[in-house]
C-alpha atoms as a printed R data frame, in Angstrom:
    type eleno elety resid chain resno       x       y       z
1   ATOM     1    CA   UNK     A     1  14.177  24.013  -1.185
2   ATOM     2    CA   UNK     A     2  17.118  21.415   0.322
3   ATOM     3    CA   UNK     A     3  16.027  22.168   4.254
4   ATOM     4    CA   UNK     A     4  11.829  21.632   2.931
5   ATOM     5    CA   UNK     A     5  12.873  18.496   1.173
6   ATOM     6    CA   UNK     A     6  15.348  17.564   3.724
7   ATOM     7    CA   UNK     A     7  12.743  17.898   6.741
8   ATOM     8    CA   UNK     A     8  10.231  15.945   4.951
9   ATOM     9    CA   UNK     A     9  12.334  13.369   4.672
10  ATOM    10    CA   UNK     A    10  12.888  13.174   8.303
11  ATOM    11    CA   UNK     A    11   9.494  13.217   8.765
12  ATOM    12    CA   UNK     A    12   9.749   8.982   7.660
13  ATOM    13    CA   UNK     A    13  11.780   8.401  10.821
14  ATOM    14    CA   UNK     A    14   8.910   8.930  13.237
15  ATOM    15    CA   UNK     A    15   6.292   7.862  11.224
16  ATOM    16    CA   UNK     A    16   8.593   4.505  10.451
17  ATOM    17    CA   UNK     A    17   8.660   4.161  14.452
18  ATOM    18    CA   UNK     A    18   5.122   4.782  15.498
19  ATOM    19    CA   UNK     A    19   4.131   1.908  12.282
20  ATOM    20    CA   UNK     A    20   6.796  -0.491  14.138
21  ATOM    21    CA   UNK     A    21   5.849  -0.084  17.601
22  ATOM    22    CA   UNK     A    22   2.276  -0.192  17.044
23  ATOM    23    CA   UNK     A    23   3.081  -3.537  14.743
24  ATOM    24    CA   UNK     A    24   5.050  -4.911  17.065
25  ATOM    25    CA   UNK     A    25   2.903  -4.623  20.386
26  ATOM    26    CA   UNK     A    26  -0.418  -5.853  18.563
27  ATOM    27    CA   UNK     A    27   1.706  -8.398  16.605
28  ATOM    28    CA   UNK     A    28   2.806  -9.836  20.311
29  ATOM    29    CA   UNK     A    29  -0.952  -9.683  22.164
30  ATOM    30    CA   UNK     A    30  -2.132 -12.314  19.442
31  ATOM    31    CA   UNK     A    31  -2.115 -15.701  20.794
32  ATOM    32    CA   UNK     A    32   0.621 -18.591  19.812
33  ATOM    33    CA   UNK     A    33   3.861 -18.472  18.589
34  ATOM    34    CA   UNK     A    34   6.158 -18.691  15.443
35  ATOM    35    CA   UNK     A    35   6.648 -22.589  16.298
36  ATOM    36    CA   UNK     A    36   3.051 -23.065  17.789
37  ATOM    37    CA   UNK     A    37   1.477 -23.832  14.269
38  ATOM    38    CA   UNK     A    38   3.496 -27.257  13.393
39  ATOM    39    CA   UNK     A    39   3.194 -30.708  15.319
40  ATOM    40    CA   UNK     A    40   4.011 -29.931  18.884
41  ATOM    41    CA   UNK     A    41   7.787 -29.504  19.373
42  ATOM    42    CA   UNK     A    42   9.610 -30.476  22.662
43  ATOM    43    CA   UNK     A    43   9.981 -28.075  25.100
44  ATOM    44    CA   UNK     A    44  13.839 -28.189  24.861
45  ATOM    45    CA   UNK     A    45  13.160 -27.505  21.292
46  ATOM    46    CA   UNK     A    46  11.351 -24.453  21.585
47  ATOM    47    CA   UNK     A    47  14.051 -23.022  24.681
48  ATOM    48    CA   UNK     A    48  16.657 -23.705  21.669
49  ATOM    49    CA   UNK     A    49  14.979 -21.789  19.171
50  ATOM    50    CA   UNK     A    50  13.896 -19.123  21.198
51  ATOM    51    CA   UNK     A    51  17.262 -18.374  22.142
52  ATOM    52    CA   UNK     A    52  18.602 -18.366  17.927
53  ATOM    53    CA   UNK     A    53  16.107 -15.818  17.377
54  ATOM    54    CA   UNK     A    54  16.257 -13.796  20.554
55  ATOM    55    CA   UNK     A    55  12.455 -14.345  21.261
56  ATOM    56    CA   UNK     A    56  13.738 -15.019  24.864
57  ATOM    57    CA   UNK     A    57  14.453 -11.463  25.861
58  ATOM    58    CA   UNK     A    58  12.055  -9.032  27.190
59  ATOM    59    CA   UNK     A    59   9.685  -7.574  24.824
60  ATOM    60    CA   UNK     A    60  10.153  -3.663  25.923
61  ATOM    61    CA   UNK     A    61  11.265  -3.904  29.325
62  ATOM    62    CA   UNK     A    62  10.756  -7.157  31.084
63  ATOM    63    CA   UNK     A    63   7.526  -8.397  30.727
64  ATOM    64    CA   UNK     A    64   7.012 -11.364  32.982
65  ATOM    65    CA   UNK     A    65   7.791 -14.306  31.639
66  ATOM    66    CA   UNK     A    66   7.943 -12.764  28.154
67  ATOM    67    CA   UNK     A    67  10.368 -16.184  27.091
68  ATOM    68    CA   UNK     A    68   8.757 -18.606  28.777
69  ATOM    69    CA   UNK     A    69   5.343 -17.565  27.802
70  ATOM    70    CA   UNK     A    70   5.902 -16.520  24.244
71  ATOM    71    CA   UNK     A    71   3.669 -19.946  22.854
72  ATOM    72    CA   UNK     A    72   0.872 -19.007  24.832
73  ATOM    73    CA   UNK     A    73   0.793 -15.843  24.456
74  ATOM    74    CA   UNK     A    74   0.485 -14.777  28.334
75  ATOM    75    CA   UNK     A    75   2.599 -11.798  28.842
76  ATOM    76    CA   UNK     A    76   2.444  -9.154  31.582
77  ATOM    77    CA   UNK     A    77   3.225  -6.195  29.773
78  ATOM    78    CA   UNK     A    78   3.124  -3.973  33.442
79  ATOM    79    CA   UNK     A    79   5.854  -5.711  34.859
80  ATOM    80    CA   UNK     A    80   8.674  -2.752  33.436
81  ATOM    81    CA   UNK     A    81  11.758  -3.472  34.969
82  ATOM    82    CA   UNK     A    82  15.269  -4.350  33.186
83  ATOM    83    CA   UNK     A    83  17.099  -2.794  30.709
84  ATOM    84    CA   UNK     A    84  15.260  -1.578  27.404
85  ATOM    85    CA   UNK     A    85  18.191  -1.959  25.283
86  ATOM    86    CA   UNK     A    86  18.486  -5.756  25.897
87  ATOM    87    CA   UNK     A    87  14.862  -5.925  24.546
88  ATOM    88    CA   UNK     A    88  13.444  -7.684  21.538
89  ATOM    89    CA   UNK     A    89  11.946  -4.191  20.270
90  ATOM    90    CA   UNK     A    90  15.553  -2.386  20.395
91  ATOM    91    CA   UNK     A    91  17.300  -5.615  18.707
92  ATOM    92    CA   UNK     A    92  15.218  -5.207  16.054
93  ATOM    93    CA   UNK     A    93  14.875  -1.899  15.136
94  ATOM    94    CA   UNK     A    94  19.082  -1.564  15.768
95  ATOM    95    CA   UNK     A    95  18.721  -4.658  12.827
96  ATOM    96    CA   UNK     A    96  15.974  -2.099  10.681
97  ATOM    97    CA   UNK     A    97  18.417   0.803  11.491
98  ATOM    98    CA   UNK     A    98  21.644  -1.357   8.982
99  ATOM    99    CA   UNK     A    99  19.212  -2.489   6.672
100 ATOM   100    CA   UNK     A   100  18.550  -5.954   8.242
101 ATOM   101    CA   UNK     A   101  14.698  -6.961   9.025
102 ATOM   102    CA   UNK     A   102  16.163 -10.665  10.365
103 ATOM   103    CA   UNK     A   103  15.357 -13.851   9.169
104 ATOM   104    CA   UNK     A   104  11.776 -15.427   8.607
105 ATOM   105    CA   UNK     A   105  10.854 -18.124  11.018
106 ATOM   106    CA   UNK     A   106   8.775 -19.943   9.149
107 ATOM   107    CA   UNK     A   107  12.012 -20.623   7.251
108 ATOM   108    CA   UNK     A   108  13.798 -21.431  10.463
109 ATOM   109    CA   UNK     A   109  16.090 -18.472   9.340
110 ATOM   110    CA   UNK     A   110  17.301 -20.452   6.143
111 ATOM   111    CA   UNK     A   111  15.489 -17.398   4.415
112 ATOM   112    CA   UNK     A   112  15.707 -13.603   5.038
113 ATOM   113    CA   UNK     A   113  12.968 -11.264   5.430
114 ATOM   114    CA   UNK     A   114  14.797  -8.960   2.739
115 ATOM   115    CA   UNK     A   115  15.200 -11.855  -0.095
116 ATOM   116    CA   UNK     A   116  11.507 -12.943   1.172
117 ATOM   117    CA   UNK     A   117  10.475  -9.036   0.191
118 ATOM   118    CA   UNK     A   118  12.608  -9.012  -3.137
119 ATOM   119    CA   UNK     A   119  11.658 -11.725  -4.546
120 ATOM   120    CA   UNK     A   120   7.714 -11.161  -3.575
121 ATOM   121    CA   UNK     A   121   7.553  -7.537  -3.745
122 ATOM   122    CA   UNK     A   122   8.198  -7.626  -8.255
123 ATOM   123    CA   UNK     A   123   4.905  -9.128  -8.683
124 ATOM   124    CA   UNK     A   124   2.567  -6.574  -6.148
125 ATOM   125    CA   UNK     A   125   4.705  -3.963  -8.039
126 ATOM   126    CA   UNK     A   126   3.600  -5.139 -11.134
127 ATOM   127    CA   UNK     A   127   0.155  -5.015 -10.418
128 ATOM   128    CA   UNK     A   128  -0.575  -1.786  -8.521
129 ATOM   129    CA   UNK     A   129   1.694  -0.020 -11.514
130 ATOM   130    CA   UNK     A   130  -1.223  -1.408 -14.193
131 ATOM   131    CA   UNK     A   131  -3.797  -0.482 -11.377
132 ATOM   132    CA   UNK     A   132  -3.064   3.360 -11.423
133 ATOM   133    CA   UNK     A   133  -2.223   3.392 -14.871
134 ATOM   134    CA   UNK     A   134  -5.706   2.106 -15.741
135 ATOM   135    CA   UNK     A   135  -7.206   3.920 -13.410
136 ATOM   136    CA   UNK     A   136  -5.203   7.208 -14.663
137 ATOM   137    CA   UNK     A   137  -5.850   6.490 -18.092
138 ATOM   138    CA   UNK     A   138  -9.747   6.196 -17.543
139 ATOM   139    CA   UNK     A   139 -10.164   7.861 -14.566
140 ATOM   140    CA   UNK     A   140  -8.872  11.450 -16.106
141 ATOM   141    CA   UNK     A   141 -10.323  11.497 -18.857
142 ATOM   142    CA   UNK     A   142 -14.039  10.276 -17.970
143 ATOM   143    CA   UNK     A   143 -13.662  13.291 -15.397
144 ATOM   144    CA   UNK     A   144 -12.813  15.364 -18.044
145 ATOM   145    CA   UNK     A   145 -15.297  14.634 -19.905
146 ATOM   146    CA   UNK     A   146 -18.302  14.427 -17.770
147 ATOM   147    CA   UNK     A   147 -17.266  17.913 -16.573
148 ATOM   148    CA   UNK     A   148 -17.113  19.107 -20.400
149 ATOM   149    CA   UNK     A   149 -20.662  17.738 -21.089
150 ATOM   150    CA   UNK     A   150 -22.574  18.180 -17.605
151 ATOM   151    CA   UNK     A   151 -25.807  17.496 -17.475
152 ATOM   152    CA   UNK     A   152 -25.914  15.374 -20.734
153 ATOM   153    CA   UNK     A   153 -26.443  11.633 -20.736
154 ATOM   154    CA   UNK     A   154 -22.465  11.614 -21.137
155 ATOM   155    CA   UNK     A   155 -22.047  13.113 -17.953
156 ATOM   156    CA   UNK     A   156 -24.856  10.544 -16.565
157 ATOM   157    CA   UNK     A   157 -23.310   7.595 -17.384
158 ATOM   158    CA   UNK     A   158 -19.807   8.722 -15.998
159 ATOM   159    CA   UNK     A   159 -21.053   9.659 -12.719
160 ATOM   160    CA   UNK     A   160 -22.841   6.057 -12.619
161 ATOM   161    CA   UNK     A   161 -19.418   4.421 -13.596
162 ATOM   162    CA   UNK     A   162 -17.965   6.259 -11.290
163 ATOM   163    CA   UNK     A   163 -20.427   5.598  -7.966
164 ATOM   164    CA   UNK     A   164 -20.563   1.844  -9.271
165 ATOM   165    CA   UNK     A   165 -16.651   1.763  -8.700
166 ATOM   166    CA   UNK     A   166 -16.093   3.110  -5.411
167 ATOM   167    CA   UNK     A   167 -19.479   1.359  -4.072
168 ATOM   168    CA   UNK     A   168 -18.549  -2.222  -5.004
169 ATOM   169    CA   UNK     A   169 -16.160  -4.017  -3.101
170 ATOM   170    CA   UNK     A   170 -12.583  -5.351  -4.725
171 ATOM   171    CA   UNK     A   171 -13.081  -8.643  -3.486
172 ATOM   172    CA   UNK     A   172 -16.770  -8.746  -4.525
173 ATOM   173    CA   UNK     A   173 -15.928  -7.323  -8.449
174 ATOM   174    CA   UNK     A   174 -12.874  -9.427  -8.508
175 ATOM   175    CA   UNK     A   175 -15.429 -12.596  -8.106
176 ATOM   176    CA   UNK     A   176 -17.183 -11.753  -9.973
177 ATOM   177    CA   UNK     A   177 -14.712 -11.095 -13.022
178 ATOM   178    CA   UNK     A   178 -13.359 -14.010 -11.922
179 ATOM   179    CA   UNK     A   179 -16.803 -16.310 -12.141
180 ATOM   180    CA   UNK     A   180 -17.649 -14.171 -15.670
181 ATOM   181    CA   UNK     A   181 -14.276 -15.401 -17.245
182 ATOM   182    CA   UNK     A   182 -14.313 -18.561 -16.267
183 ATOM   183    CA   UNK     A   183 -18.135 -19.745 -16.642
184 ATOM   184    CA   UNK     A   184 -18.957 -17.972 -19.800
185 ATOM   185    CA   UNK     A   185 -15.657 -17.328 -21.677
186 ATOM   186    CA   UNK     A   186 -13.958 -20.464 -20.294
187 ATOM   187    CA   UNK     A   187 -10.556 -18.566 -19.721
188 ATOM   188    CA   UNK     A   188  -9.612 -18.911 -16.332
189 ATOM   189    CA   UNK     A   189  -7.406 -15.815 -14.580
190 ATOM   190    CA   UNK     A   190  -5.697 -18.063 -12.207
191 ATOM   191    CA   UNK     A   191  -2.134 -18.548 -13.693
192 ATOM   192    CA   UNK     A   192   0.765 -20.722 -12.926
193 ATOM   193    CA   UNK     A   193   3.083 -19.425 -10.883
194 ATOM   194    CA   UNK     A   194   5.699 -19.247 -13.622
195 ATOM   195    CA   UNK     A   195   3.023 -17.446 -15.571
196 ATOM   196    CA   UNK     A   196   3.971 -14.064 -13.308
197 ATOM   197    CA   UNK     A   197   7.552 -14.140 -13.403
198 ATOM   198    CA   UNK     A   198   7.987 -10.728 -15.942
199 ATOM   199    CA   UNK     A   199   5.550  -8.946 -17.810
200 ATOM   200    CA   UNK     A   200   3.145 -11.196 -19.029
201 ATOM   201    CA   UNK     A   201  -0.883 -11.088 -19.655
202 ATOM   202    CA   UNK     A   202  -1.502 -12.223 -16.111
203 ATOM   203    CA   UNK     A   203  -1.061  -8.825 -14.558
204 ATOM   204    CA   UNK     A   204  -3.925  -7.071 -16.734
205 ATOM   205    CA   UNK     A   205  -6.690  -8.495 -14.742
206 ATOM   206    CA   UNK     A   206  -6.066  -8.070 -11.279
207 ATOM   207    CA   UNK     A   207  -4.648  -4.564 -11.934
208 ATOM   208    CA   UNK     A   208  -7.846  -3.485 -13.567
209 ATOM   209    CA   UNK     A   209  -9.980  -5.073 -10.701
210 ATOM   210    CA   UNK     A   210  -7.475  -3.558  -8.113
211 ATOM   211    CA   UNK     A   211  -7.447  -0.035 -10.182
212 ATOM   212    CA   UNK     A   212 -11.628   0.363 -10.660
213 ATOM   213    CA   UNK     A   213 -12.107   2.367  -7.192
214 ATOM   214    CA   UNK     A   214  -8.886   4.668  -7.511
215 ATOM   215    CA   UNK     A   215 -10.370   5.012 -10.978
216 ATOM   216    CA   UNK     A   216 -13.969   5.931 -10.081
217 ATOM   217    CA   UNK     A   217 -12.798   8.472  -7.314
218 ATOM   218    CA   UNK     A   218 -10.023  10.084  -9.964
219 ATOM   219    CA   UNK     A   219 -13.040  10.620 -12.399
220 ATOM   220    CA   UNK     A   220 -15.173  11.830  -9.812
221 ATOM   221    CA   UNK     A   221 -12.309  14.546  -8.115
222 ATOM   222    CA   UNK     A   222 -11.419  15.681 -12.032
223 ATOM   223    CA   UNK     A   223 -15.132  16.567 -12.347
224 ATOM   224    CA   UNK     A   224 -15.691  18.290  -9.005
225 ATOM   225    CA   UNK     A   225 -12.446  19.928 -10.068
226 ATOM   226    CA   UNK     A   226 -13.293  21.209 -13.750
227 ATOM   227    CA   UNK     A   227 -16.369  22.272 -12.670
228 ATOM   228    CA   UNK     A   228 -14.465  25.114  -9.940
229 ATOM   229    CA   UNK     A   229 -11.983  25.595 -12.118
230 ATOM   230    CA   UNK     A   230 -14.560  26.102 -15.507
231 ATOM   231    CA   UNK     A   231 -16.451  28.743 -13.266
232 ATOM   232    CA   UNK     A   232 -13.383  30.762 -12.499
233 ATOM   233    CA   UNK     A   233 -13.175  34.566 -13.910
234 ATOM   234    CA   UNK     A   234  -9.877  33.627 -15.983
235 ATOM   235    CA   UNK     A   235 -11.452  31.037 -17.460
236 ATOM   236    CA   UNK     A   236 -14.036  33.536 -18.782
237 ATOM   237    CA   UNK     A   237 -11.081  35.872 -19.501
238 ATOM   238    CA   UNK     A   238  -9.119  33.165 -21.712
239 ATOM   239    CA   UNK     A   239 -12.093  32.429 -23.738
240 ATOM   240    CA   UNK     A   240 -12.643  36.488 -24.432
241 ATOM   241    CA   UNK     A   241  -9.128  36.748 -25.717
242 ATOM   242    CA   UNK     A   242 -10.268  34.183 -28.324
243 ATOM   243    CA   UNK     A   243  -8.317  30.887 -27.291
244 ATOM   244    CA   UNK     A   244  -9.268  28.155 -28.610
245 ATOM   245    CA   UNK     A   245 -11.790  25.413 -26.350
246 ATOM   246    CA   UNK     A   246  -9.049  23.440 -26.453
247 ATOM   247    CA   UNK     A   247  -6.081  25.295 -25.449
248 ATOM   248    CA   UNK     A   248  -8.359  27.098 -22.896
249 ATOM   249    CA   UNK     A   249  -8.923  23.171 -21.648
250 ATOM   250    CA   UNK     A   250  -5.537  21.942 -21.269
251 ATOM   251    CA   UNK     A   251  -3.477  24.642 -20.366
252 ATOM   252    CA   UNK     A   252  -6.006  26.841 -18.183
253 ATOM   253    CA   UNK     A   253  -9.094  24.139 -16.710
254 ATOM   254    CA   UNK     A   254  -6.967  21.021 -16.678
255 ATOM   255    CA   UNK     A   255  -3.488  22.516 -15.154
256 ATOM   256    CA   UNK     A   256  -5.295  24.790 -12.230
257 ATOM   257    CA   UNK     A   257  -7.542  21.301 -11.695
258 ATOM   258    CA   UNK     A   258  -4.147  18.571 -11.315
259 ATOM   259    CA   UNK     A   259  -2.942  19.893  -7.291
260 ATOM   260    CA   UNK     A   260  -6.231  17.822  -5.593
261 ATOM   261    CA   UNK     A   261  -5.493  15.068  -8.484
262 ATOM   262    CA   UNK     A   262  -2.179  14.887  -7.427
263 ATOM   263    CA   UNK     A   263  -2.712  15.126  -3.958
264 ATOM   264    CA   UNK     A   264  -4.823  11.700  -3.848
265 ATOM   265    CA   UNK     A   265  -1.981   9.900  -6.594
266 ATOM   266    CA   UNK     A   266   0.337   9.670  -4.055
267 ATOM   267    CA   UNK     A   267  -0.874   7.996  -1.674
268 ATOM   268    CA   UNK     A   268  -3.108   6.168  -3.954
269 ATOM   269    CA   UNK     A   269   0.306   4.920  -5.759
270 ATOM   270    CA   UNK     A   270   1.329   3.400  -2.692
271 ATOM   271    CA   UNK     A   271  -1.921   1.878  -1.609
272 ATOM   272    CA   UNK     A   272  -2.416   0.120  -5.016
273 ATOM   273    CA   UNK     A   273   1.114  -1.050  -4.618
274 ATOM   274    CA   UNK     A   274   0.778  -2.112  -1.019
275 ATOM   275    CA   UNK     A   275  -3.062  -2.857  -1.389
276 ATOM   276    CA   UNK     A   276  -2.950  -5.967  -3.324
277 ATOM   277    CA   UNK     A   277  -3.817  -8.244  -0.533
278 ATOM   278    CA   UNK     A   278  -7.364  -9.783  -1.362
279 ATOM   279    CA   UNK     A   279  -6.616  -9.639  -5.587
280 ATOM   280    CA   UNK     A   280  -3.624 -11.606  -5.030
281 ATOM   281    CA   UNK     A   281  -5.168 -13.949  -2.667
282 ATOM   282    CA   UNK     A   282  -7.874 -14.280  -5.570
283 ATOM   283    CA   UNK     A   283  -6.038 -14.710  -8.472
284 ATOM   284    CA   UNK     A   284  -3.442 -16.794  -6.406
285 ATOM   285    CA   UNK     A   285  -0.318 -13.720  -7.420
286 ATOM   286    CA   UNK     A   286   2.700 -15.028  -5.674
287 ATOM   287    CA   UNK     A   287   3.335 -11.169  -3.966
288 ATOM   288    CA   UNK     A   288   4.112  -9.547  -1.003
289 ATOM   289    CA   UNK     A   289  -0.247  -8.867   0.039
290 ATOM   290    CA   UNK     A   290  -0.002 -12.498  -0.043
291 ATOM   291    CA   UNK     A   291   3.063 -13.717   1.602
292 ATOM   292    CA   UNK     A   292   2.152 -10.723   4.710
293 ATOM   293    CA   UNK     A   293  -1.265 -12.613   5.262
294 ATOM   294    CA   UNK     A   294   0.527 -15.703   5.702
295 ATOM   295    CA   UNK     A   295   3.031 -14.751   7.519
296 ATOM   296    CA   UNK     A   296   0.161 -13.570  10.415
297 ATOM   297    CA   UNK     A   297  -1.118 -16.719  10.690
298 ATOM   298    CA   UNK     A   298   1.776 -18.361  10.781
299 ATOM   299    CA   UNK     A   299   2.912 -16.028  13.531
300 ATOM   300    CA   UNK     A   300   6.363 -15.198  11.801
301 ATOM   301    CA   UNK     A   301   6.870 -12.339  13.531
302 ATOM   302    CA   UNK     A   302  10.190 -10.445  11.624
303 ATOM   303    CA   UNK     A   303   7.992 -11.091   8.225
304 ATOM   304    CA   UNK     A   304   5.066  -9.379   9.831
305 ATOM   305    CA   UNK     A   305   7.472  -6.283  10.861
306 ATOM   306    CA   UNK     A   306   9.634  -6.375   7.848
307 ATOM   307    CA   UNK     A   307   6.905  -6.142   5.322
308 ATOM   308    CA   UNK     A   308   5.028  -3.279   7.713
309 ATOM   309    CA   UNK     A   309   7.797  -1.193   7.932
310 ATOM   310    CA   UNK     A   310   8.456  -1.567   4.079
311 ATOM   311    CA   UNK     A   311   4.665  -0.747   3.494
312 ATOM   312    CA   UNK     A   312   4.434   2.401   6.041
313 ATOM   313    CA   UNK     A   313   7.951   3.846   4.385
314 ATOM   314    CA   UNK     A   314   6.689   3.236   0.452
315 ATOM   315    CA   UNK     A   315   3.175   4.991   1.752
316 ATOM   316    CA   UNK     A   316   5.375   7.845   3.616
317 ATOM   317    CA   UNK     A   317   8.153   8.916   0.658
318 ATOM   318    CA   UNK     A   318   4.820   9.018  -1.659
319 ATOM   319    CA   UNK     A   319   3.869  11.034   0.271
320 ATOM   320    CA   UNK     A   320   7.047  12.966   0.367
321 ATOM   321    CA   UNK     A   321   6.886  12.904  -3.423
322 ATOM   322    CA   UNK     A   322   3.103  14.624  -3.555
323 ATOM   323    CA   UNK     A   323   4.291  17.469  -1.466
324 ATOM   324    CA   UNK     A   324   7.700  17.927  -4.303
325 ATOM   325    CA   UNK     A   325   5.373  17.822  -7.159
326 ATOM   326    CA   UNK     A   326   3.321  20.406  -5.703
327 ATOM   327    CA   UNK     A   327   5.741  22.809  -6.778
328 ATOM   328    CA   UNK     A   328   6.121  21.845 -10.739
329 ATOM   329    CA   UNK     A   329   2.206  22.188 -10.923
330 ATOM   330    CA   UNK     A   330   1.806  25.785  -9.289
331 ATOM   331    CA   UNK     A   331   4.902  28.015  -9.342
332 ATOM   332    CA   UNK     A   332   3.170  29.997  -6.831
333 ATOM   333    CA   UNK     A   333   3.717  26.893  -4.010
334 ATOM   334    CA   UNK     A   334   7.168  27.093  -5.202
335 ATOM   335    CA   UNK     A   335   7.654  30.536  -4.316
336 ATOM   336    CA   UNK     A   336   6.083  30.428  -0.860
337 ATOM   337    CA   UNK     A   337   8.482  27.612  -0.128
């Protein structure tokens, strides 16, 4: 059990480096520069603050020009001579390596990417957690239950739910929510930004708007599930020993139908976490969604790697976590490990 967990661990490590290399290469191709959004700056200027943030070294190699050019974007990426481990790309992933994701330039450096993430990250947390919980606490059971009552007008209007969830955009629903609340009930969703320091009310919106298409395909994967599990011969078999519906239900339908539940939970976990990009852009949420879509225009380049490499290693150890759990559902996955 220590080597499987251990070795899925590792597993992060490459996946960690493809996300950053990928990042940082496509990151680089888009025009401008971290200083090329302001009033223009004096050449001398820029020199100087390319060299404090080591934009003046070679991206991989040497690209030509790769200091001179970096606020125009034209970079020869073929030109591979000089020494990789005096390049921007090894700098920073030795700095991701102790913990240390630099510091923003937007800032200038007077902030770090890691208080930037820390103090940003508490409110995207706080609304993908009431995302899956909604969509958990509906999704389940309206699976359940249109699986229980097939063909009946129960199971009807739970598949309709369901397709009406997954088929509607987040930014379209969380409009229109938005445009419902304000023009007919005259509450407004957009809060102060005080308003989302803690738990407060302002979190129950834009998690339910961010939760309605994990919920519709939970619902819809607990159906297709009870239904292969309620055909099964020892389903048929519980029932003849006289168990009761409900017993049969729980422990026998419901248990054998959680692994493909689980399986999507994961990585839905993380996506709702990570995924909050357009709701908090709507609902004006000061999080992390937010602060990584400014960041790319603003072409601050250790925000745009920091916050990737956080994202790809929250979506990776859920992962991670999905593959553990796997064994507390079904002993027989345990015993194969």
């Amino acid at each position: 059990m220590f080597e499987f967990v251990l070795r899925r661990v590792l597993y992060i490590i490459p996946v960690i480096l493809v996300v950053s290399a990928v990042t940082f290469f496509l990151m680089y191709r888009a025009p401008g520069g971290p200083w090329s959004n302001e009033k223009p700056l004096p050449a001398s200027t820029v020199a100087a603050l390319n060299e404090k943030f080591g934009l003046d070294k070679p991206l991989w190699f040497n690209p030509a020009g790769a200091g001179q050019a970096i606020e125009t974007g034209e970079r020869n990426p073929l030109a591979i001579t000089g020494s990789f481990l005096d390049s921007q790309f090894f700098n920073y992933m030795a700095g991701v390596a102790r913990l240390d994701f630099g510091p923003s330039y937007a800032s200038k450096g007077a902030d770090s990417v890691q208080s930037v993430i820390v103090e940003k990250f508490p409110v995207s947390l706080r609304i993908g957690l009431v995302g899956i919980v909604f969509a958990v606490l509906v999704g389940v059971p309206l699976g359940i239950l249109s699986a229980l009552k097939q063909n009946t007008w129960l199971d009807y209007v739970a598949l309709f739910t369901s397709t009406l969830g997954v088929s509607v955009p987040t930014f379209v629903s969380g409009l229109l929510l938005l445009i419902f609340f304000t023009r007919t009930l005259s509450v407004s969703p957009i809060r102060r930004p005080e308003e989302w320091e803690g738990l407060s009310t302002a979190y129950i919106l834009p998690g339910i708007v961010l939760g309605l298409a994990t919920m519709s395909y939970i619902a819809r994967l607990t159906r297709a599930s009870m239904l292969e599990i309620k055909r099964q011969d020892f389903i048929r078999t519980a029932r003849a020993k006289g168990l009761s519906h409900q017993v049969v239900v729980s422990r026998h339908m419901f248990r054998n139908a959680l692994i493909p539940i689980v399986t999507i939970l994961g990585p839905a976990t993380a996506d709702l976490v990570t995924g909050s990009i357009i709701i908090e852009t709507i609902f004006n949420a000061p999080g992390l969604g937010r602060e990584f879509v400014d960041s790319i225009g603003k072409r601050d380049y250790s925000m745009i790697m920091g916050t990737a490499i956080f994202f790809a290693f929250l979506i990776a150890f859920a992962n991670v976590l999905v593959d553990l759990s796997y064994g507390f559902i079904d002993p027989r996955i345990r015993a194969r490990r």
